[in-house]
PAROKOL-398011 format. One record per residue (C-alpha): residue number from 1; x, y, z. Coordinates in Angstrom, 1 decimal, always signed. Layout:
// residues N
REC; NUM; X; Y; Z
...
***
This chain:
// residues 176
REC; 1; -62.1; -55.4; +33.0
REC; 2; -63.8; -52.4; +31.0
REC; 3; -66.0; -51.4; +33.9
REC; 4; -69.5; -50.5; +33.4
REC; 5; -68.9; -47.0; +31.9
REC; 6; -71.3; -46.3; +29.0
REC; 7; -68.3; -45.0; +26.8
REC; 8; -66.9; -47.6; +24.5
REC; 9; -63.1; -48.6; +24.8
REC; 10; -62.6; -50.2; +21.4
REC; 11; -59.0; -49.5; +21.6
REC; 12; -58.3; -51.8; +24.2
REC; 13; -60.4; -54.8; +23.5
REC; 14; -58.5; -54.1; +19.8
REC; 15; -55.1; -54.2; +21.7
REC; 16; -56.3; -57.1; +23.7
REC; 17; -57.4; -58.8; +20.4
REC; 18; -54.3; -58.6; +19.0
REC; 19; -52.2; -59.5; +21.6
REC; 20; -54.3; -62.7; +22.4
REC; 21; -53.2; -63.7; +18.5
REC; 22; -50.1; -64.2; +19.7
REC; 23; -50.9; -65.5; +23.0
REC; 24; -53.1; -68.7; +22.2
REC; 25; -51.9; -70.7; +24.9
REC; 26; -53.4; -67.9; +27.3
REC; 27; -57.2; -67.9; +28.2
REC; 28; -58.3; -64.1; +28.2
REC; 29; -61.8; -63.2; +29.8
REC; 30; -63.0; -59.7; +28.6
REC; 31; -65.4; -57.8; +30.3
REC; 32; -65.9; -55.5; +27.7
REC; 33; -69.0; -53.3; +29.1
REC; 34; -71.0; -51.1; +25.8
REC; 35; -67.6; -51.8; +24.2
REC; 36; -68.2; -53.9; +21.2
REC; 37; -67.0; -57.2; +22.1
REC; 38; -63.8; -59.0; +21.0
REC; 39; -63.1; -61.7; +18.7
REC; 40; -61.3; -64.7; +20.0
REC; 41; -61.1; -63.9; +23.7
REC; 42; -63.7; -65.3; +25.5
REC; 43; -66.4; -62.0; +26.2
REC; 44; -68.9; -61.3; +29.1
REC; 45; -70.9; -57.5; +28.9
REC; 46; -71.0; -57.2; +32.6
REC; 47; -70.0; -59.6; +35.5
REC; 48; -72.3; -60.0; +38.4
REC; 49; -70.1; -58.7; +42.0
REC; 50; -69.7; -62.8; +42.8
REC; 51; -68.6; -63.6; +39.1
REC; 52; -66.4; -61.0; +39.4
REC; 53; -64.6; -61.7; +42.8
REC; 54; -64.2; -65.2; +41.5
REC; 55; -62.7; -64.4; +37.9
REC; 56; -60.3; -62.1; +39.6
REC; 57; -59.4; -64.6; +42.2
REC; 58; -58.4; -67.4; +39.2
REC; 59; -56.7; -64.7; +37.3
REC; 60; -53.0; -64.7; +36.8
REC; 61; -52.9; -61.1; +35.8
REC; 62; -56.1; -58.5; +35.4
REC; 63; -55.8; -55.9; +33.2
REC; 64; -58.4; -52.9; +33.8
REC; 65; -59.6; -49.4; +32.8
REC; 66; -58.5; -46.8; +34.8
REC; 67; -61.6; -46.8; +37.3
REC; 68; -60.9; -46.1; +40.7
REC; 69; -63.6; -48.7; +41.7
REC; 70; -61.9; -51.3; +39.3
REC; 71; -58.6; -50.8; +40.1
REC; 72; -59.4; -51.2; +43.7
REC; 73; -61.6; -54.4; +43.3
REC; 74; -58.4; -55.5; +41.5
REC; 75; -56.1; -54.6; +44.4
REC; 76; -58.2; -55.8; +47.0
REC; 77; -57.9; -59.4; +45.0
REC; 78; -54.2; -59.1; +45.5
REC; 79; -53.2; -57.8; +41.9
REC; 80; -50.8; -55.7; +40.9
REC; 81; -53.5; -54.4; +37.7
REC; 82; -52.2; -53.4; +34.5
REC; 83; -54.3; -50.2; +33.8
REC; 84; -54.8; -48.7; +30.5
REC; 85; -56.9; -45.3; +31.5
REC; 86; -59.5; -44.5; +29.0
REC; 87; -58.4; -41.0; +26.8
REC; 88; -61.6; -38.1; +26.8
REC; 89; -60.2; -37.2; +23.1
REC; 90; -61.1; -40.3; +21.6
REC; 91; -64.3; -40.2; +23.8
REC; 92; -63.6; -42.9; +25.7
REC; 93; -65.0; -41.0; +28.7
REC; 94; -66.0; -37.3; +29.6
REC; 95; -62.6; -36.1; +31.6
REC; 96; -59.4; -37.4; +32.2
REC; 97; -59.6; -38.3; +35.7
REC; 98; -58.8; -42.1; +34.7
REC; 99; -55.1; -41.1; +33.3
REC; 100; -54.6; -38.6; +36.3
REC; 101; -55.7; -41.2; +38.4
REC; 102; -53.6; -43.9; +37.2
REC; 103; -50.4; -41.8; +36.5
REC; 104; -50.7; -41.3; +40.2
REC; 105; -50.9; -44.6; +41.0
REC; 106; -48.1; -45.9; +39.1
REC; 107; -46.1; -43.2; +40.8
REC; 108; -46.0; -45.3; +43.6
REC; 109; -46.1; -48.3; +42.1
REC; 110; -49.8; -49.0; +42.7
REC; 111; -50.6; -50.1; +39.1
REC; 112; -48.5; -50.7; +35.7
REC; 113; -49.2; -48.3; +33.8
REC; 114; -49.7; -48.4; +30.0
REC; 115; -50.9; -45.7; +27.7
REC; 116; -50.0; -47.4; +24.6
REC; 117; -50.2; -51.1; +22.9
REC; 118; -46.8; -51.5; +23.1
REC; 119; -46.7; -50.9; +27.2
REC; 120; -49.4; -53.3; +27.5
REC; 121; -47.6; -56.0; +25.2
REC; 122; -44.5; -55.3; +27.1
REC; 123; -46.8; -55.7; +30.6
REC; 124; -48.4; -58.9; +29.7
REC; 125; -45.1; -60.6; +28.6
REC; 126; -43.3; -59.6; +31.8
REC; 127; -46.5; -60.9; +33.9
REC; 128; -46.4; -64.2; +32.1
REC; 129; -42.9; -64.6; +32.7
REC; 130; -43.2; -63.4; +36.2
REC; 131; -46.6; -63.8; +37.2
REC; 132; -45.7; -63.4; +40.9
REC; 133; -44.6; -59.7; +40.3
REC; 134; -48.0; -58.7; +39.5
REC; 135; -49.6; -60.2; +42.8
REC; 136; -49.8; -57.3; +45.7
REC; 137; -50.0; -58.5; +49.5
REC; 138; -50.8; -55.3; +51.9
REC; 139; -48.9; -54.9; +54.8
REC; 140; -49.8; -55.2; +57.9
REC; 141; -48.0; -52.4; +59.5
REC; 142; -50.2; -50.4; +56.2
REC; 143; -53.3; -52.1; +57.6
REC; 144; -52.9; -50.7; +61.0
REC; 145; -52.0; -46.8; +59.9
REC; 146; -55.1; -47.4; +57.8
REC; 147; -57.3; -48.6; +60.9
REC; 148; -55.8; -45.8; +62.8
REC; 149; -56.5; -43.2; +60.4
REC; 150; -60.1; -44.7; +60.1
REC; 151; -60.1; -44.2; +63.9
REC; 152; -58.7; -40.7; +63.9
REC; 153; -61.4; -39.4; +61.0
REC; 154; -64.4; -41.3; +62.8
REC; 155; -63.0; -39.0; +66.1
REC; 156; -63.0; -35.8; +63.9
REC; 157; -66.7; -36.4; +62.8
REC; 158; -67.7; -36.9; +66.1
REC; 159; -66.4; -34.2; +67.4
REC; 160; -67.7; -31.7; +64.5
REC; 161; -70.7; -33.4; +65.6
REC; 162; -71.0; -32.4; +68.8
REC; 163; -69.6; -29.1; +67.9
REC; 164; -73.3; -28.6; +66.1
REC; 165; -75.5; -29.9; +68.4
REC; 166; -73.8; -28.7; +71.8
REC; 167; -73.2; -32.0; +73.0
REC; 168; -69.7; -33.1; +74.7
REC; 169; -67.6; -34.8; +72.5
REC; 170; -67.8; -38.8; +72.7
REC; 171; -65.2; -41.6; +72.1
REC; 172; -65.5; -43.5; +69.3
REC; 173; -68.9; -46.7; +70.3
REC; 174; -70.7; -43.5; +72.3
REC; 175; -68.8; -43.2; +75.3
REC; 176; -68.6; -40.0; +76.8
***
């Protein structure tokens, strides 16, 4: 998945290319976006939201740009996403927020990272040969810190709220 950027990422659909020559067996689906599309892989522009949620749920392994919205639709889907961030000096995109944003990730082990064909080579064979280690389940005890913090910011608001209009704090639903 290229996402929907209007920057080319001719590198990677050329690493994806190339790797898929090896890897007939394997049916790759590339979103490729305004990057030119591939030759051999199967090759949709853009993916309607329903397409999408369905191609990531038959995937074995999803490989992605280094979008935060991508890598989280990946997530969500229960992947562990290999993410090769797009590189602002070979205008591939206008900053580097995508490699920032995915070296932080892989610090805690949120994405594989790879910043060069041979990573991804090296990512795809391990996720063939292990598919199950690139599947993420959330925990639940994560879940619930997340719907607490949810809870705690919604308070915060609230009460900042309040703050500016001179009304009494409420409880989260409107209760006073």
């Amino acid at each position: 998945m290229l996402g929907t950027d209007k920057h080319g990422f001719d590198r990677l659909v050329g690493w994806l290319e190339s790797w898929h020559r090896t890897a007939t067996a394997v049916r790759l689906l590339v979103q490729h976006g305004f990057s030119r599309p591939p030759t051999g892989p199967e090759a949709v522009d853009f993916l309607d939201h329903a397409r999408l949620q369905a191609s990531l749920r038959e995937a074995d392994l999803v490989v992605t740009h280094g979008g935060p919205a991508t890598i989280t639709e990946a997530r969500r889907a229960g992947h562990l996403p290999i993410v090769v961030p797009r590189d602002p000096s070979r205008r591939e995109h206008v900053d580097d927020h995508q490699q920032r944003f995915a070296r932080r990730l892989a610090q805690d082990r949120m994405v594989v990272l790879c910043e060069s064909e041979p990573a991804l080579v090296a990512a795809l064979r391990s996720g063939l040969d292990d598919p199950a280690g690139f599947r993420w389940r959330a925990d639940p005890a994560e879940s619930r810190l997340r719907a607490a913090a949810v809870a705690r910011v919604g308070q915060i608001v609230e009460d900042l709220i309040a703050g500016d209009t001179g009304r009494p704090p409420t409880r989260l639903g409107g209760q006073r």
